[in-house]
C-alpha positions as CSV (number, residue, x, y, z in Angstrom):
1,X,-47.4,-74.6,-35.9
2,X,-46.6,-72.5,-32.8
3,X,-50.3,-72.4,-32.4
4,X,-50.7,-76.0,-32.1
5,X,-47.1,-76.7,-29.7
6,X,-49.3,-73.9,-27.3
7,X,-52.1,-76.2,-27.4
8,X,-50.6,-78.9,-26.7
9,X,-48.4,-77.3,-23.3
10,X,-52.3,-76.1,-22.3
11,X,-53.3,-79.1,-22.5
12,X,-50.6,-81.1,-20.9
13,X,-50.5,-78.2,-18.1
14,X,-54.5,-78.4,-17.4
15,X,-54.4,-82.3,-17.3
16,X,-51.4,-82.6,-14.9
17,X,-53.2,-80.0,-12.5
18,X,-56.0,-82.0,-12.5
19,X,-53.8,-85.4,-11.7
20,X,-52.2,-83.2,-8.8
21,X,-55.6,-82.2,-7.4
22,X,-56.9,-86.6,-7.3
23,X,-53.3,-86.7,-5.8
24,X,-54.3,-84.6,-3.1
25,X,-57.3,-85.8,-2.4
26,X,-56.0,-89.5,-2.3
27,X,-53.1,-88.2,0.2
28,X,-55.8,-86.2,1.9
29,X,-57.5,-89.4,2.0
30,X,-55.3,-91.0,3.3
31,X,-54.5,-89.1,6.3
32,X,-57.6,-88.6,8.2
33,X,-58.0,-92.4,7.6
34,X,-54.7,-92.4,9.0
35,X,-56.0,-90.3,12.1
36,X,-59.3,-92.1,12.3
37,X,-57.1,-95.2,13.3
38,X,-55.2,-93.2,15.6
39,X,-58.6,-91.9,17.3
40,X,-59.9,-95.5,17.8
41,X,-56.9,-96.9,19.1
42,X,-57.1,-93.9,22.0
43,X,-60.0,-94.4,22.8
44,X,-59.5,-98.2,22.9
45,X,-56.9,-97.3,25.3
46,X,-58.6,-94.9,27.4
47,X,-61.4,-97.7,27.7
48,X,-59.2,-99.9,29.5
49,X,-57.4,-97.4,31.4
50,X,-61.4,-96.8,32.4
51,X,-61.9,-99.7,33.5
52,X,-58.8,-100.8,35.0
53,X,-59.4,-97.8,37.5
54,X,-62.6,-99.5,38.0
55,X,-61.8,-102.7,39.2
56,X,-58.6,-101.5,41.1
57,X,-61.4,-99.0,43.1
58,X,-63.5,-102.0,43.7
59,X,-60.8,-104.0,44.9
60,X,-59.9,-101.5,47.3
61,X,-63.5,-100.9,48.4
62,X,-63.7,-104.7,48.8
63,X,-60.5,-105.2,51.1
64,X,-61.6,-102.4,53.2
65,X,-64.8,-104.6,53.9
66,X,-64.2,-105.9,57.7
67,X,-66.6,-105.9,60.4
68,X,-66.0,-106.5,63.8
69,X,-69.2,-106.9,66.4
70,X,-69.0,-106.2,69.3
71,X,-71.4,-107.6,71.2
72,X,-72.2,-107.6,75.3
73,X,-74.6,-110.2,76.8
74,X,-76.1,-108.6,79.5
75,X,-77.6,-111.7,81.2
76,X,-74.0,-113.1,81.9
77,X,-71.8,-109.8,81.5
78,X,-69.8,-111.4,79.1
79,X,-68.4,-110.0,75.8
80,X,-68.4,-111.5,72.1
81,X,-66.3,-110.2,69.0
82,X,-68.0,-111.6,65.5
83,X,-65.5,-110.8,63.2
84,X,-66.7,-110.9,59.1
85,X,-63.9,-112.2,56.8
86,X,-63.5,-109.6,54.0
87,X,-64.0,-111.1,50.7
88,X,-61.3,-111.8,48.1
89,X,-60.8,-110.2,44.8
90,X,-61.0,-111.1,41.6
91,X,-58.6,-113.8,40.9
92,X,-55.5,-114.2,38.2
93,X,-57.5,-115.8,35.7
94,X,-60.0,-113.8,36.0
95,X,-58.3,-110.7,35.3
96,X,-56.3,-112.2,32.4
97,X,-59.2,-113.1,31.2
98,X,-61.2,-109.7,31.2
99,X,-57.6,-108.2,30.0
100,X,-56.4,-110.7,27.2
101,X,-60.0,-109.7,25.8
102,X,-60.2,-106.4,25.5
103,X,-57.0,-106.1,24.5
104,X,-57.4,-108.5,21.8
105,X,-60.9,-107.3,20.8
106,X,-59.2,-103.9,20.3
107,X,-55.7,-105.2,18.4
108,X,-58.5,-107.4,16.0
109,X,-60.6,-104.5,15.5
110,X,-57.6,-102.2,14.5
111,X,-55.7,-104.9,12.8
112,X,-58.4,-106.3,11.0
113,X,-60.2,-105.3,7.6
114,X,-63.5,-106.5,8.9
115,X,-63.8,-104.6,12.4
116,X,-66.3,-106.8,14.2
117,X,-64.8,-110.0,12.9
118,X,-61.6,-109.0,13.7
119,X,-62.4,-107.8,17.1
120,X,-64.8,-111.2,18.3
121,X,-61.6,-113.4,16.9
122,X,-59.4,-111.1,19.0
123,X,-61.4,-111.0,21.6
124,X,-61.5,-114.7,22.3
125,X,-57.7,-115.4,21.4
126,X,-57.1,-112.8,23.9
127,X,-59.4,-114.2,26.8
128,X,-57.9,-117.6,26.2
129,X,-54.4,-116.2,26.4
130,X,-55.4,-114.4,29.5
131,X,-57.1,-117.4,31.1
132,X,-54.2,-119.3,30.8
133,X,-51.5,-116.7,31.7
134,X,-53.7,-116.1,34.9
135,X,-53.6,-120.1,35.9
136,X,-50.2,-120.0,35.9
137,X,-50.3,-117.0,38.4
138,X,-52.6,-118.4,40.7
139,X,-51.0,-122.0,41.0
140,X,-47.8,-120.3,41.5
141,X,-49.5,-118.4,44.3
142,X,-51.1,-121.1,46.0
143,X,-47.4,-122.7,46.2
């Protein structure tokens, strides 16, 4: 009889190690899925961040983008300025735009079970939010 009672605690002692170890690998699991999300939504970030820099550089580039001529005309000794308008940036809703739809590709393909679905659906709810948040900037500029 004690034979069998140490049996059985071996037995309930290997099969509750083994439970423990699926445990573990479950939570294990679990966590660099966990960080894998994490990763992606970083590097979503830093994407944007990217190009944010980007357009703010070309914006700058572009309203440094005056030319004055000067030009003499020897014939008559008289002087003529030509002066180039510099060109205007981007405008409100195009920038909502680009913005509402990266951001929203990125919260659909986080969010999302389906990553590409998720982030084309985000991606145009985003750009239409965008759009529209950027009208509403410019006509309130143009007043």
């Amino acid at each position: 009889m004690k034979t069998l009672y140490i049996i059985l605690i071996a037995i309930s002692i290997v099969s509750c190690q083994n439970q423990s170890n699926a445990d573990m690998k479950k939570a294990k699991q679990a966590s660099i899925d966990s960080m894998k999300v994490e990763i992606e939504k970083q590097r979503v970030m830093d994407s944007m961040k990217t190009e944010m820099a980007k357009i703010k550089e070309e914006q700058r580039v572009e309203s440094q983008k005056v030319v004055v001529v000067h030009q003499r005309d020897n014939a008559t000794g008289t002087a003529t300025t030509t002066t180039t308008t510099k060109k205007k940036g981007w405008s409100s809703t195009a920038k909502g735009a680009v913005i509402g739809a990266g951001v929203g590709a990125a919260t659909g393909a986080i969010i999302s079970k389906k990553k590409g679905e998720g982030a084309i659906i985000g991606g145009l709810a985003g750009a239409g939010v965008g759009a529209g948040t950027g009208a509403i900037i410019d006509s309130k500029n143009k007043e």
